[in-house]
ROVO-778380 format. One record per residue (C-alpha): residue in three letters; y, z negated, x negated. Coordinates in steps of 0.25 Angstrom, whole numbers, plus 5000, padded with zeros to 4 digits. Layout:
% residues N
ALAYZX
...
***
This chain:
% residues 343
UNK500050005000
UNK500949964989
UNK501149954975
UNK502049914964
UNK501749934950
UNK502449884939
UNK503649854947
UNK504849804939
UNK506349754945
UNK507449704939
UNK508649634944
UNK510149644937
UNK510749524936
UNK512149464929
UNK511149404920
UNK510549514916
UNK509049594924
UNK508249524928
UNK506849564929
UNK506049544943
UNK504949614941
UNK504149664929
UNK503149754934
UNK502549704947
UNK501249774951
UNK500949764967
UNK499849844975
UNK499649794990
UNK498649854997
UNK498549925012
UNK498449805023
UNK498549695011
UNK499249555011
UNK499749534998
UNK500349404992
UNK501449434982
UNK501949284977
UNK502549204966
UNK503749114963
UNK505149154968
UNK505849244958
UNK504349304956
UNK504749444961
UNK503849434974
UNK505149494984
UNK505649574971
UNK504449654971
UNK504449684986
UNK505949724985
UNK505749814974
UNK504549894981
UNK505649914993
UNK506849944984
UNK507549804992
UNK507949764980
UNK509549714979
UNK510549794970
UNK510149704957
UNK508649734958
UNK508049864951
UNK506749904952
UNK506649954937
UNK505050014936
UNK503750004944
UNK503350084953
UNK503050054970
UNK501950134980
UNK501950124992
UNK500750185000
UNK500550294989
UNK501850324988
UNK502950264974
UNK504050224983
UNK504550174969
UNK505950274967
UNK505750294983
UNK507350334990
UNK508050254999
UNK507450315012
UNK506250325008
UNK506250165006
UNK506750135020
UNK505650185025
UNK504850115018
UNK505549995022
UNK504949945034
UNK504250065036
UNK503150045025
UNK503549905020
UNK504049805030
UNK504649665023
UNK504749525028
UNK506049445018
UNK505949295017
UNK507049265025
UNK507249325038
UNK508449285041
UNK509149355029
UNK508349485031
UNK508549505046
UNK510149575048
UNK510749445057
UNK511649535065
UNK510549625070
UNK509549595081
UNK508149565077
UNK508049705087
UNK508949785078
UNK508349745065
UNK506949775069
UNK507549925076
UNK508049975063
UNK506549965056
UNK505950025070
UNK507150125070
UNK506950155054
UNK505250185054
UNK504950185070
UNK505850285075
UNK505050365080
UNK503950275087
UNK505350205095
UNK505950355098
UNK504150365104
UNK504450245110
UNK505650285118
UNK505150395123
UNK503850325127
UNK504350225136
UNK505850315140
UNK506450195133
UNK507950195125
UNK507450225110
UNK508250125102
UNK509350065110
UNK509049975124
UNK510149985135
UNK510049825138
UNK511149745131
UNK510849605126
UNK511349525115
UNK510349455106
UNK509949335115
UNK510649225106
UNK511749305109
UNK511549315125
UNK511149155123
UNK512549125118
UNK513349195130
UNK512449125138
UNK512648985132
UNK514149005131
UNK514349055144
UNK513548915151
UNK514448845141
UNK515748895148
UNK515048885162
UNK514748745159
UNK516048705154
UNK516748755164
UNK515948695174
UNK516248565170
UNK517748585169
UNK517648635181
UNK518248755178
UNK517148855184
UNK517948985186
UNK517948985171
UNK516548985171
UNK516449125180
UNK516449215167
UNK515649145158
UNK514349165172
UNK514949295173
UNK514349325161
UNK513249245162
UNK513049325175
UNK513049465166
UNK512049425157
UNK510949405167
UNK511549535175
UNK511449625162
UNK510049565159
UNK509649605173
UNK510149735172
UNK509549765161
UNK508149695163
UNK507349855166
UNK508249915155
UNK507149945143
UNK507149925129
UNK507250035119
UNK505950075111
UNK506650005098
UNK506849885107
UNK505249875111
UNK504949915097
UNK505649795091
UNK505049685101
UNK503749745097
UNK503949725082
UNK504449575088
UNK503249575095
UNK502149615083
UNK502749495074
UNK502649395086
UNK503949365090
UNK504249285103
UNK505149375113
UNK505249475103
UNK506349545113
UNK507349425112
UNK506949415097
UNK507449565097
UNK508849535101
UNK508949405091
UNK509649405078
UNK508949345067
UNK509749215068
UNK509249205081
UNK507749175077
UNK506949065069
UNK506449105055
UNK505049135059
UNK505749235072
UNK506449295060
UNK505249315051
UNK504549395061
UNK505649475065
UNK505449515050
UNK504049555051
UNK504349635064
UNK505449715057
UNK504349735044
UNK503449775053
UNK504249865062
UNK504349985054
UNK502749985054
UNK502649965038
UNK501349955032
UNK501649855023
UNK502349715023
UNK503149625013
UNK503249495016
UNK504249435008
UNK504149275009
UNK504049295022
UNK503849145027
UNK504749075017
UNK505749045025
UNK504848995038
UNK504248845041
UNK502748845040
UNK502248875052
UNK503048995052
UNK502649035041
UNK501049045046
UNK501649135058
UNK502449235051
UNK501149245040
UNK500149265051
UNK500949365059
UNK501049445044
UNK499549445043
UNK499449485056
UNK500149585055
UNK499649635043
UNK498149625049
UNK498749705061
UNK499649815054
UNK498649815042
UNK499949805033
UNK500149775020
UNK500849645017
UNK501449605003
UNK501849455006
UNK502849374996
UNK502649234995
UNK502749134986
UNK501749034995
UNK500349044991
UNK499948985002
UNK500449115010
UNK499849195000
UNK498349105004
UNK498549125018
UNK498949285020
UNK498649365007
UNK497649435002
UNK498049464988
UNK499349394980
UNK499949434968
UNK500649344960
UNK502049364955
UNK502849304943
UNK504049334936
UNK504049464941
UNK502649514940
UNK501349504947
UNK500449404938
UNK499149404947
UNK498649484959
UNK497349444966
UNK496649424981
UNK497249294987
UNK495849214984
UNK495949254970
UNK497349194966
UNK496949064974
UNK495649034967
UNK495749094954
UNK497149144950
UNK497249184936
UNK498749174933
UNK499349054928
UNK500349084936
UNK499549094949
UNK498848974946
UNK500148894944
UNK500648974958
UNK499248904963
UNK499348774957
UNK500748754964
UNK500248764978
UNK500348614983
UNK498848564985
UNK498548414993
UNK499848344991
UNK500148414977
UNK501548424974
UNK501948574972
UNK501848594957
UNK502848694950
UNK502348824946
UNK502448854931
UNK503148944923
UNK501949034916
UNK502749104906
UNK502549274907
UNK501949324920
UNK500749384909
UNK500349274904
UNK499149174913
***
């Protein structure tokens, strides 16, 4: 699916360049989890990056070469890289929150990916149901928004009840008035097919009333409502393969299980491949099938899962290993081991 040979980036900095990678060699497999860990500042998301050209303005990718599905999308143009973008390669970031736009609805963020690689099937879809194609003629703001009016409206109503100043009030349940008539006029009107694609992206990551969730803004869900929205936009462009970057880090615990169980559920289902990032072994335990192990900007062991739990040959692995807290342990520090050669 893909691989990365002898993949080299550097960054420019005030102080100088800074080498992140020195010659990362990566081969993920069709319908394949693989575990890609190590430290932070290892060069696990650097890797991802410079295989999808995401690097900022400082980072170079200076030697290597990249195929993808046969193909060296290594000097690959601009164009030719969006559509790999979400239409071969969808990626989850760490932190939601940052990577969702917050002045666009969840709607509009997962229509420009549909719009982008499933044109066609939502132009088929249109004309399957004689549906509007990407525009629906209700009109609705997002439902914190419509909450608001609301509230704000009973606020004045109730204040000027009390002072006993009801004319006042008469604008305010006007309005009020409006909103439930505009929501009954419009109750036949039907979506567009972007519209019913979106809440069916929503639906496949198991979202809760995926049409309200449409109409949100990222501010207005929790952390795990944001991770899944994500994964539905990764998945909206009907790529082939995923990278998970840290995906669960910035989730509480019981989250976390959820949004690792709906990507190996959706793995198992799409039959994707999925390079996940992560610096917990214990994630690694629980979902891969093969790890690699990264330090100072190479890849110093690659084996199955069972292998680098029950006989890693790295010192460094070992050290990586020998951290994990075990039966009241305190959490050891991991060592420096010198060279990322020498074991």
């Amino acid at each position: 699916m893909l691989e990365i040979e002898d993949l080299k980036t550097n960054f420019n900095t005030y102080d100088g360049v800074v080498k992140a990678l020195n010659g990362v060699n990566l081969t993920i497999k069709d319908g394949e989890i693989f575990g890609l860990v190590g430290e932070t500042g290892s060069g696990k998301s650097v890797t991802c990056y410079s295989a999808l050209k995401l690097l900022p303005k400082t980072g170079e990718v200076v030697g290597g070469k990249i195929v993808l599905n046969g193909e060296d999308i290594t000097h690959a143009s601009e164009a030719r890289l969006r559509q790999i973008r979400g239409g071969e390669i969808g990626i989850i970031f760490q932190d939601p929150l940052s990577a969702l736009n917050p002045v666009m609805t969840v709607n509009e963020q997962i229509g420009e990916i549909l719009v982008l690689h499933q044109d066609e099937e939502i132009k088929n879809l249109a004309s399957e149901k004689e549906i509007p194609t990407y525009k629906s003629k209700k009109f609705q703001a997002s439902p914190g928004v419509e909450f608001t009016i609301l509230a704000f409206c009973i606020s004045f109503i109730s204040l000027f009840v009390m002072l006993g100043q009801f004319t006042f009030s008469l604008p305010f349940l006007f309005l009020i008035g409006m909103m439930f008539l505009r929501n009954y006029l419009q109750r036949d009107l039907p979506h567009s097919a972007l519209d019913l694609m979106v809440i069916d992206a929503l639906s496949r990551v198991k979202l809760p009333n995926p049409e309200q969730i449409a109409s949100s803004y990222p501010h207005e869900l929790s952390g795990g409502m944001q991770q899944r929205v994500m994964i539905a936009m990764a998945l909206a462009g009907k790529a082939k393969m995923l990278i998970a970057d840290e995906p669960t880090t910035a989730l509480d615990v019981t989250i976390q299980a959820q949004i690792l169980q709906l990507i190996k559920d959706i793995q198992r289902e799409e039959n994707m491949s999925v390079l996940l990032i992560t610096h917990d072994l214990g994630v690694v335990a629980e979902t891969c099938e093969k790890v690699a192990v990264m330090y100072e900007g190479k890849i110093i062991e690659e084996a199955s899962v069972d292998q680098i739990f029950k006989n890693p040959q790295h010192e460094y692995t070992k050290a990586l290993i020998e951290a994990i807290p075990k039966g009241g342990k305190e959490r050891l520090k991991v060592p420096d081991i010198g060279e990322p050669g020498a074991i």
